[in-house]
C-alpha positions as CSV (number, residue, x, y, z in Angstrom):
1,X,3.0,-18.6,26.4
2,X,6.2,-19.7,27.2
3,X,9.8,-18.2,28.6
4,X,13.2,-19.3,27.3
5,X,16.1,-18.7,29.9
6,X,19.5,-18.5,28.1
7,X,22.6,-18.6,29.8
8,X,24.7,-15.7,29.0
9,X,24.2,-12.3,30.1
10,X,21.6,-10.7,28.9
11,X,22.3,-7.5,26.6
12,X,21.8,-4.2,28.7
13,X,18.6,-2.2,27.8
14,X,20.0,0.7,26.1
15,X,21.9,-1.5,24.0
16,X,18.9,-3.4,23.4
17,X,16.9,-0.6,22.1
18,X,19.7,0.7,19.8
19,X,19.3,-2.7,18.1
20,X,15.7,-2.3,18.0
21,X,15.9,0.7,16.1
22,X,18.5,-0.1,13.9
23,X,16.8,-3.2,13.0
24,X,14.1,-0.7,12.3
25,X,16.1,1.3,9.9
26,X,16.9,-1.7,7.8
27,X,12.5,-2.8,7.4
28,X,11.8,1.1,7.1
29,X,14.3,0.5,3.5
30,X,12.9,-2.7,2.5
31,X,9.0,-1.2,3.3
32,X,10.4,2.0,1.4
33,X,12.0,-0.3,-1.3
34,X,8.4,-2.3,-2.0
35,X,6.0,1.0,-2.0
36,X,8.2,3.3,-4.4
37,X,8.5,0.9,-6.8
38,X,4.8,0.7,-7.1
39,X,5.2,4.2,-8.7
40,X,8.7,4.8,-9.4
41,X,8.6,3.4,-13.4
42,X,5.7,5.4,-13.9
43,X,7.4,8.4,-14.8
44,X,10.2,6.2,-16.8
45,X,7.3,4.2,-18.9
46,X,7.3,6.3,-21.6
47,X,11.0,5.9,-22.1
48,X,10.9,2.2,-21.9
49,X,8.2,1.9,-24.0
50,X,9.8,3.6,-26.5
51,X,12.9,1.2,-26.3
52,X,11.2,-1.5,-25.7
53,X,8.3,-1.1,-29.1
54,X,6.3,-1.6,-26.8
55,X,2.0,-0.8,-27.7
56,X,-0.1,1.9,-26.1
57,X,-2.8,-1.2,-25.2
58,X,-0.3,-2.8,-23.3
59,X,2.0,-0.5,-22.0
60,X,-0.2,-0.8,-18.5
61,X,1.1,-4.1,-18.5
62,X,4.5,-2.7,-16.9
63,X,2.4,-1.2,-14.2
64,X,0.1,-3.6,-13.6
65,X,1.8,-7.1,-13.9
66,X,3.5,-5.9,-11.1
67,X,0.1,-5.2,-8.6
68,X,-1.4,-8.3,-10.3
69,X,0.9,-10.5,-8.6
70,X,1.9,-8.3,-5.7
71,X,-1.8,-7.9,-4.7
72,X,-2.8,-11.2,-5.4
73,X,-0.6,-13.4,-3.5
74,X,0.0,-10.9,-0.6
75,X,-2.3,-13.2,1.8
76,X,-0.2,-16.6,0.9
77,X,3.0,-14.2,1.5
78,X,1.7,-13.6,4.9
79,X,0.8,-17.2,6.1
80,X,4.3,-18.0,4.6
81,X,6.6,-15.7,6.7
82,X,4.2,-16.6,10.1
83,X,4.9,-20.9,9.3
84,X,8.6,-20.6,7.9
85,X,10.1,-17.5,9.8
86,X,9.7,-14.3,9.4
87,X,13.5,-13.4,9.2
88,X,14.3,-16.2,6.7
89,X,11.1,-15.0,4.7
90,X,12.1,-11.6,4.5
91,X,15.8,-12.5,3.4
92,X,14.6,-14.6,0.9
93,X,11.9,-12.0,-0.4
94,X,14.8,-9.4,-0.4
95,X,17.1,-11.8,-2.6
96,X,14.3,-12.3,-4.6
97,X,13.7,-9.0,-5.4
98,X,16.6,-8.3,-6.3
99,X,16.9,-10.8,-8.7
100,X,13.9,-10.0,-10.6
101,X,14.6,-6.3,-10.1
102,X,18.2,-7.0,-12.3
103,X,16.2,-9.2,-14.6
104,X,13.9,-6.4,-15.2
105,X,16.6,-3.7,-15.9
106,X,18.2,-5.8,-18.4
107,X,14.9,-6.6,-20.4
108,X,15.4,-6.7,-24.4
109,X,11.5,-6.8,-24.9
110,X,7.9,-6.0,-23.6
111,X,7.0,-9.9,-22.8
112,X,10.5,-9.8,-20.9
113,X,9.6,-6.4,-18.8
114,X,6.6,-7.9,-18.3
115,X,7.6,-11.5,-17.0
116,X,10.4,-9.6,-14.8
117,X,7.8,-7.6,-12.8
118,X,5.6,-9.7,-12.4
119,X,8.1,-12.0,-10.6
120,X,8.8,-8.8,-8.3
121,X,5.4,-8.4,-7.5
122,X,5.5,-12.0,-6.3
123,X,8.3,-11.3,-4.1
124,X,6.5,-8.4,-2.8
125,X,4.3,-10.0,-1.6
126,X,6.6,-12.5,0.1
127,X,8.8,-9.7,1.5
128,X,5.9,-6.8,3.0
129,X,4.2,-9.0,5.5
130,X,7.3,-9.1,7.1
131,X,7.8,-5.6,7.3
132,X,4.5,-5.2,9.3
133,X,5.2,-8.2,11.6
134,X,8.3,-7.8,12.3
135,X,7.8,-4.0,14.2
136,X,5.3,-5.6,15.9
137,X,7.6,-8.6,17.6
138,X,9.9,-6.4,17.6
139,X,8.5,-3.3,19.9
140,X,5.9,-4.3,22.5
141,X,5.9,-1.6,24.4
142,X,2.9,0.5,23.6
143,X,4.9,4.0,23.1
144,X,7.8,2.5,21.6
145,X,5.8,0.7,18.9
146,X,3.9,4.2,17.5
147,X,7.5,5.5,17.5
148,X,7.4,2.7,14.9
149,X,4.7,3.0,13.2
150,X,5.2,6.5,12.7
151,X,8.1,5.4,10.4
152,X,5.9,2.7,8.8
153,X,3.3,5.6,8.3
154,X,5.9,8.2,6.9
155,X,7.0,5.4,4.2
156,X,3.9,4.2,3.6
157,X,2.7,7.4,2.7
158,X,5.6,9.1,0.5
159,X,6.3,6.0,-1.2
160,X,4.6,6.6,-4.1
161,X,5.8,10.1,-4.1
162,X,9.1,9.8,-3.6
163,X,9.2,6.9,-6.2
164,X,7.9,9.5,-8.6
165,X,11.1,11.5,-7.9
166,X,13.7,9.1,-7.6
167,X,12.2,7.6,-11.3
168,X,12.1,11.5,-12.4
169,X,15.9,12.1,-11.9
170,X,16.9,8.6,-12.9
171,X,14.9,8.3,-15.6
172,X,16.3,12.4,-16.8
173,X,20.4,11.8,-15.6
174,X,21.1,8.1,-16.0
175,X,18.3,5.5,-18.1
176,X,14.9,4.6,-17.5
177,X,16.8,1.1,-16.8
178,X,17.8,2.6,-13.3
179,X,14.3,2.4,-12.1
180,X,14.6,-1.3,-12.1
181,X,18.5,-2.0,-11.2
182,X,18.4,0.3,-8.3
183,X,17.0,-1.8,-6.0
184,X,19.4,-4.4,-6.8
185,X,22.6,-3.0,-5.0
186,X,19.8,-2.0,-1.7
187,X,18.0,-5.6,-1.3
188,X,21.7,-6.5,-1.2
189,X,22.7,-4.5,1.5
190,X,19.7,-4.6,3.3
191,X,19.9,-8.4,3.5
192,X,23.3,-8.0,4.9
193,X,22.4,-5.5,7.4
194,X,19.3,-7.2,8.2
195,X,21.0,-11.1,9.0
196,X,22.8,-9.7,12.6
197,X,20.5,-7.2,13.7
198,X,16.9,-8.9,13.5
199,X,15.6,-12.1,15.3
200,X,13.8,-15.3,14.0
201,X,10.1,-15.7,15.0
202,X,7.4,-17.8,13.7
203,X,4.1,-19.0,14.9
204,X,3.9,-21.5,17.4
205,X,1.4,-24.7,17.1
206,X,0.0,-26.1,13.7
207,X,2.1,-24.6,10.9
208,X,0.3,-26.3,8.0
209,X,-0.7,-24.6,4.9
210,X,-4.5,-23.4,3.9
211,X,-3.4,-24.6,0.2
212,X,-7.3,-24.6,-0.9
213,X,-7.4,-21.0,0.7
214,X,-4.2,-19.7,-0.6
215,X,-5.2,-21.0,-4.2
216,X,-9.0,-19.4,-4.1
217,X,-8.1,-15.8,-2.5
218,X,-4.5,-15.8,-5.0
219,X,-7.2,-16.1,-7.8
220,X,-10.1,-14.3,-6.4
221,X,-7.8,-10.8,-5.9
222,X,-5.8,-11.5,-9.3
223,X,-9.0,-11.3,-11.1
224,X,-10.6,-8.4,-9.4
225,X,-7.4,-6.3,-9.4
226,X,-7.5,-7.6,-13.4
227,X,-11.1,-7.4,-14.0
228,X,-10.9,-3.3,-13.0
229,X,-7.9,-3.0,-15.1
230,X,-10.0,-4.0,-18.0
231,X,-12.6,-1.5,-17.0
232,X,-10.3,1.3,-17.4
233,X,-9.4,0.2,-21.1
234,X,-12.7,-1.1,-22.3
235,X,-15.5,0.3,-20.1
236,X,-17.4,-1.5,-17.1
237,X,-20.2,-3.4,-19.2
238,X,-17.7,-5.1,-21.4
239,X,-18.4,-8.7,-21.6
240,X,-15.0,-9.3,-20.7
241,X,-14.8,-7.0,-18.0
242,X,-18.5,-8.3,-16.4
243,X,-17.0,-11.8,-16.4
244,X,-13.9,-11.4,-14.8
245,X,-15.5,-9.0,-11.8
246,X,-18.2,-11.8,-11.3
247,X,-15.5,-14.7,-11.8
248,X,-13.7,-12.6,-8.6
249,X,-16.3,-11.9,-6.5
250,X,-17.6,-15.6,-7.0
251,X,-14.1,-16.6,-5.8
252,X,-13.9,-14.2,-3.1
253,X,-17.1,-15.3,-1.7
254,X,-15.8,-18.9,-2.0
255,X,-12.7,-18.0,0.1
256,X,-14.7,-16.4,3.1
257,X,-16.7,-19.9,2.9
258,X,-14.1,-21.9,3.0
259,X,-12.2,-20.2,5.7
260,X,-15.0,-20.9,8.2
261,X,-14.4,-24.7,7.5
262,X,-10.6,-24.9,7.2
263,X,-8.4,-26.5,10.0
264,X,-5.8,-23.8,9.2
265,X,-7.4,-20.8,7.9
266,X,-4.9,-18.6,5.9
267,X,-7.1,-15.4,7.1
268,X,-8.7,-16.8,10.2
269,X,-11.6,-14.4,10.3
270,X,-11.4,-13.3,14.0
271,X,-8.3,-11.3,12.5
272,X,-11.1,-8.9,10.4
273,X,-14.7,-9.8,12.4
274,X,-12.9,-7.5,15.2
275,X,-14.6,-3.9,14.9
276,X,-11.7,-2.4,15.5
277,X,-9.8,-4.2,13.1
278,X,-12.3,-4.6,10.6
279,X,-12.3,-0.6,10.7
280,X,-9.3,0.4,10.1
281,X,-8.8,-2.7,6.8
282,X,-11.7,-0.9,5.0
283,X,-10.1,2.2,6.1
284,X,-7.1,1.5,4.5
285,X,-8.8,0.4,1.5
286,X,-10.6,3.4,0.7
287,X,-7.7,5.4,1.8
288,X,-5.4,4.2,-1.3
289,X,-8.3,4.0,-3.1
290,X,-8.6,7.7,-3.7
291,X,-4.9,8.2,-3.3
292,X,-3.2,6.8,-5.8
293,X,-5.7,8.2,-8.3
294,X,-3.4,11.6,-6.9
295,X,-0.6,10.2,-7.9
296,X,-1.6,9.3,-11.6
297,X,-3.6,12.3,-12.6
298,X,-1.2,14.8,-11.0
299,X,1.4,13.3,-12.4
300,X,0.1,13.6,-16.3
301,X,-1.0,16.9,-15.6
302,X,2.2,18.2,-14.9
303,X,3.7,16.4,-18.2
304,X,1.0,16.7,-20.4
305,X,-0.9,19.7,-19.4
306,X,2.0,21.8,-17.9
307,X,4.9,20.6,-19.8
308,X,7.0,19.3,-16.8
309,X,10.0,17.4,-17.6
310,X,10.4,14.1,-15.8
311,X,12.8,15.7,-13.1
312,X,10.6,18.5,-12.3
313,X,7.1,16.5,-12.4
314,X,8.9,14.2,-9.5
315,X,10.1,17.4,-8.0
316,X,7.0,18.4,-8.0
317,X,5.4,16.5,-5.4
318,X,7.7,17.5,-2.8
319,X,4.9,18.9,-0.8
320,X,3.7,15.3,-0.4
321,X,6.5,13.3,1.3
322,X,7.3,16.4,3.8
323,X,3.6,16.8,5.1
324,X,3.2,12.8,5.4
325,X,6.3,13.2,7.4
326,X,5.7,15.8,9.4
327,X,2.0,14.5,10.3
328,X,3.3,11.3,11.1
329,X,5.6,12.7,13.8
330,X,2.5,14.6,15.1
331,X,0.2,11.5,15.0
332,X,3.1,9.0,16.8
333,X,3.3,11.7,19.8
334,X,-0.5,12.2,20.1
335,X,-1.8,8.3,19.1
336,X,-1.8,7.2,22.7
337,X,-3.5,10.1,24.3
338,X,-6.5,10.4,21.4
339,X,-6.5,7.2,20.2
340,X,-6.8,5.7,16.4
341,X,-10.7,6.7,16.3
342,X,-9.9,10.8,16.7
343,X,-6.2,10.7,14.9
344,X,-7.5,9.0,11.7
345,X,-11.5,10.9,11.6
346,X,-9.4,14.0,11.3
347,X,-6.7,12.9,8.5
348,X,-9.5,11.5,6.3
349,X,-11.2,14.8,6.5
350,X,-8.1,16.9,6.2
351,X,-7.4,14.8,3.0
352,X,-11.3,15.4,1.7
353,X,-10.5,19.2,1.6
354,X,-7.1,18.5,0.2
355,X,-9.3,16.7,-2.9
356,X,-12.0,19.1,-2.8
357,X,-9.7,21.8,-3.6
358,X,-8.2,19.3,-6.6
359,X,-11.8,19.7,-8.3
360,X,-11.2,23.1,-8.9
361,X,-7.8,22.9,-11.1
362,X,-7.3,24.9,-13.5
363,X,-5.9,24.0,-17.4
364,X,-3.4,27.3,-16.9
365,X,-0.5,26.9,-14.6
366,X,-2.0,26.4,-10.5
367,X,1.2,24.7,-8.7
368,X,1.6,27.4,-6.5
369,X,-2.1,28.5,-5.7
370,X,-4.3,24.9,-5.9
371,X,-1.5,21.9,-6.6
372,X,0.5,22.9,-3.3
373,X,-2.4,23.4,-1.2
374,X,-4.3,20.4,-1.9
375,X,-1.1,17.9,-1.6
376,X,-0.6,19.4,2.1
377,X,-4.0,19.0,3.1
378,X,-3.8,15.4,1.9
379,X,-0.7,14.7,3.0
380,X,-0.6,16.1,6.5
381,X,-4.3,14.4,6.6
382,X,-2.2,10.5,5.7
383,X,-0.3,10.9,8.2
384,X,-2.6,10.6,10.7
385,X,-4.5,8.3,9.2
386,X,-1.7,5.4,8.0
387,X,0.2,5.6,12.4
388,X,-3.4,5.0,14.1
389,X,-5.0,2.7,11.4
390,X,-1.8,0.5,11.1
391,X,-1.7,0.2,15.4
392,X,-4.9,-0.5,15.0
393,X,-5.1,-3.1,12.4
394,X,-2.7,-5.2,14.5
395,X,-3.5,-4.6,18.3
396,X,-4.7,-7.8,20.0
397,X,-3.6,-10.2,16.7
398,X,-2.2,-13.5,18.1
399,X,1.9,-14.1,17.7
400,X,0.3,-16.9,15.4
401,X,-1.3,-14.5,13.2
402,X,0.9,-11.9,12.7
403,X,2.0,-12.4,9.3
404,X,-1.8,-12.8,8.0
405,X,-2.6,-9.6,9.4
406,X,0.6,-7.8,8.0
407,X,-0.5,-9.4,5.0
408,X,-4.0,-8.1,5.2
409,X,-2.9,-4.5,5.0
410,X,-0.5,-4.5,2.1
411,X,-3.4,-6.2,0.6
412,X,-6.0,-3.2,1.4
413,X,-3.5,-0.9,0.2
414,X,-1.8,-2.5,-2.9
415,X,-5.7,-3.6,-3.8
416,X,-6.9,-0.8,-3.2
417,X,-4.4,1.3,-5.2
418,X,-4.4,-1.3,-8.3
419,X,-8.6,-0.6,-8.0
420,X,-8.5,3.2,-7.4
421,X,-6.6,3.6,-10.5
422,X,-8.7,1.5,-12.3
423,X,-12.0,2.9,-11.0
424,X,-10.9,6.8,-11.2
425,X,-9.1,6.5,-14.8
426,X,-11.9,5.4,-16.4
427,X,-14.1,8.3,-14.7
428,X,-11.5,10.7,-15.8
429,X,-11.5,9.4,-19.3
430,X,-15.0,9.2,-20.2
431,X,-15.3,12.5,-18.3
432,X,-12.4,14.1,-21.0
433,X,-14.7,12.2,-23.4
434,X,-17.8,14.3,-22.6
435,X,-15.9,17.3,-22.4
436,X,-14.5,16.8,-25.6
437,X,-16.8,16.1,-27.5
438,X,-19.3,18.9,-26.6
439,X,-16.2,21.7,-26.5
440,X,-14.9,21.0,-30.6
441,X,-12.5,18.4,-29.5
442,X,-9.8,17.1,-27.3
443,X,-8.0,20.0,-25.7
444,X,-6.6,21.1,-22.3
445,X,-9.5,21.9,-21.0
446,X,-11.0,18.4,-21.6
447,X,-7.9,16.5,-20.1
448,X,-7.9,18.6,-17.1
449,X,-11.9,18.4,-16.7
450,X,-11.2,14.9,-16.3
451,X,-8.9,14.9,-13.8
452,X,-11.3,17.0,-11.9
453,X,-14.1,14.8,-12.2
454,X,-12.5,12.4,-10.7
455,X,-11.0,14.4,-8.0
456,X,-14.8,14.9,-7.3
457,X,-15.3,11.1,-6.6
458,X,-11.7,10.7,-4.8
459,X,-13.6,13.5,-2.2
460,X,-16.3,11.0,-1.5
461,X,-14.3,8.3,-0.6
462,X,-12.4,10.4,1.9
463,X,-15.8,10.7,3.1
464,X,-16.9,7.5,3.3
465,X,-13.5,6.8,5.2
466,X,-14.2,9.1,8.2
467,X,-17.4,7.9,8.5
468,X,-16.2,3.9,8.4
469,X,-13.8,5.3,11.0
470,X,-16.0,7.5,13.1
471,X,-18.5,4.3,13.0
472,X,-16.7,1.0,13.8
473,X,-13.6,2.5,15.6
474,X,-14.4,2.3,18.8
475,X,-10.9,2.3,20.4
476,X,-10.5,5.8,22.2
477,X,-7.7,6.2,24.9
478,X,-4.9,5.3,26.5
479,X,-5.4,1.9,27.6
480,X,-7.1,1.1,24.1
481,X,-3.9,1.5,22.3
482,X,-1.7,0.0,25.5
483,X,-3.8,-3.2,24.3
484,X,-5.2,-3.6,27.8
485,X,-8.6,-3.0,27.0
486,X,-11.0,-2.1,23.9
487,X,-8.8,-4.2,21.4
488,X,-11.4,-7.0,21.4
489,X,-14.6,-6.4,22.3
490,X,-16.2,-10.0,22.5
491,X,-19.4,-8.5,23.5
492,X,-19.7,-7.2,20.1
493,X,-21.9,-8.9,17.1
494,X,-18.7,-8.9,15.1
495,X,-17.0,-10.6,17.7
496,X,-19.7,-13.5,18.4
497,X,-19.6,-14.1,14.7
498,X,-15.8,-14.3,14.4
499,X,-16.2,-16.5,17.4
């Protein structure tokens, strides 16, 4: 590690910190920007499908071709913004974005919609491993940096929510267009904000690029994210469907081969054969597993089941946003004193009863008496679990490696959420199905039985989370989380093998 003396005065502190966090403010819009528009044209699809003729098999497309490419190209995003800059690369990203953001709002047909989101997913996924490596080259200091990540955490986890909203009231006042051209007018004045308040860093050392790598894992997570789409619209044992998920998972295993061997791995694997680290990835992927299936099915029962216009479904998940919020202030304060371990056990198991209490919805009007509830449970559970787990995920990562591990994340969550909806739609379905067909027909009762079905799996994943946490996070106190000690623990078996 090396020191650069410049010759004019340094800045004073103060004034260095107020840069910090306004430089802060302008990645907390972009992040915010990239995880609402994961959801925020859900509530405007059936508008635009409408307008656009566009087929009940492939309206998912809107959705989807946008977490296709996001999801699969996240990794390659990250490698990118660690070898070229992760300043230029998250100016570029933004412009990007909102390009294909004005392309999309302009569409005259379904191919077009398509092609436009798909190109935003790609920038996406140039454009969020930024986000992640920039706080952490931008705050060091241990405190300072879960200030930080209580932000992240707070977007990260009403994202989705508030996208729901913002679509809601564009969608209802203006056009389901507005979804899309919204984010033109902010990438552009992010980008300005962003060009005198943040600093250029890269890795240092071999900058070449794992092409092989970037090719197989692009592919590998394209297919699976694909492969579980299929699932959801033509069952698991579909021949299609079977071919894809063992086309993937062939891939995948490929990739994890292959970076062993590379000269420049784009994941070196000492980034996820930490325990730590490793924890709090499969954390994250479980976590958006079961959450965004909260999202979806909350969202159709308040339009299809209650009658909600698009306005007041987005309204309705209010609860969401404000507990996130209010949990991630709580879990920023206490992060260094209890550690990631303690913070994220007790959000995952928070967010269980939150789910548990979903399973028990009602086809008559609950908002006040189960929807409420179980949305604050959940939410005020996320909140400690997205500050500690995102600290966590990128404690003791190498300057070098910042990007890929940024990039690892997103991935966990944007694959995750592409799976869970995927995975817990076609539960729901085939539970409605069932229902239906032994109750005279579809009705209510059989929609909401779905939804509730797969509540009851979204309760077991919560599960599973606390118990990945409780078992591999081993990170505990104060010095954990100041990095000083417990952040790689090269006595572990993990650690030899990443070695």
């Amino acid at each position: 590690m090396t020191t650069t003396t410049i010759a004019t005065p340094a800045p004073a502190p103060a004034r260095q910190r107020d840069r910090r966090w306004l430089a802060l403010a302008v990645i907390g819009v972009a992040q915010l920007m990239i995880i609402l528009d994961a959801s925020i044209v859900n509530i405007a699809l059936p508008h635009a499908q409408k307008a656009l003729h566009i087929s009940d098999a492939n309206r998912q497309w809107a959705l989807t071709a946008y977490t296709l490419t996001f999801g699969g190209l996240l990794l390659l995003g990250g490698r990118i913004a660690d070898y070229l800059g992760r300043k230029r690369t998250f100016l570029v990203g933004l412009f990007g974005f909102a390009g294909a953001s004005a392309l999309g709002g302009f569409a005259q047909s379904a191919g077009w919609l398509f092609g436009a989101r798909a190109i935003q997913g790609a920038f996406a996924a140039i454009l969020a491993p930024t986000v992640l490596s920039l706080i952490t080259t931008t705050f060091t200091e241990a405190h300072e940096r879960a200030k930080a990540f209580a932000v992240y955490g707070a977007i990260s986890g009403t994202g989705a929510a508030v996208g729901l909203i913002a679509g809601g009231a564009l969608t209802e006042f203006l056009s389901w267009r507005w979804t899309l051209l919204v984010n033109t007018p902010i990438a552009l004045v992010v980008a300005a904000a962003a060009m005198p308040l943040l600093t250029e860093s890269r890795a240092d050392g071999d900058r070449h690029f794992d092409v092989p790598g970037a090719l197989v894992a692009t592919g590998g997570l394209a297919l699976l994210v694909y492969g579980f789409t299929e699932a959801s619209l033509h069952g698991w044992t579909a021949t299609f469907t079977l071919t894809l998920l063992a086309v993937a998972g062939a891939l995948l295993a490929g990739f994890v081969v292959w970076e062993t061997r590379a000269a420049n791995p784009m994941l070196p694997l000492r980034i996820v054969l930490d325990r730590n680290r490793g924890g709090a990835y499969l954390a994250f992927f479980l976590a958006t597993l079961s959450l965004f299936g909260v999202f979806l099915f909350l969202t159709y029962y308040f339009q299809g089941v209650l009658g909600y216009s698009a306005l007041k479904a987005g309204v309705a998940f209010l609860p969401f946003p404000i507990g996130v919020i209010v949990s991630s202030t709580i879990a920023s304060k206490t992060l260094p004193r209890f550690g990631p371990r303690v913070l994220a056990a007790t959000g995952f198991t928070s967010a269980a009863f939150g789910m548990l209490w979903l399973t028990q919805l009602p086809a008559t009007s609950a908002y006040g008496t189960h929807v409420v509830p179980s949305m604050l449970l959940i939410s005020l559970g996320m909140g400690h679990v997205f500050v500690p787990l995102a600290s966590t995920a990128l404690l003791g990562v190498p300057n070098h490696d910042a990007g890929a591990a940024s990039a690892l994340v997103n991935t966990m969550q944007q694959v995750g959420g592409s799976l869970g909806v995927a995975f817990l739609n076609t539960i729901a379905t085939s539970a409605t199905a069932s229902y239906a067909a032994a109750h005279g027909g579809l009705s209510r009762a059989a929609t909401v039985h779905g939804f509730t079905s797969a509540f009851s799996v979204g309760v077991g994943i919560m599960a599973l989370a606390a118990i990945v946490v409780i078992a591999l996070i081993r990170a505990r106190g104060r010095n954990d989380i100041d990095g000083s000690e417990g952040v790689y623990d090269v006595d572990s078996p993990l650690a030899v093998a990443a070695a």
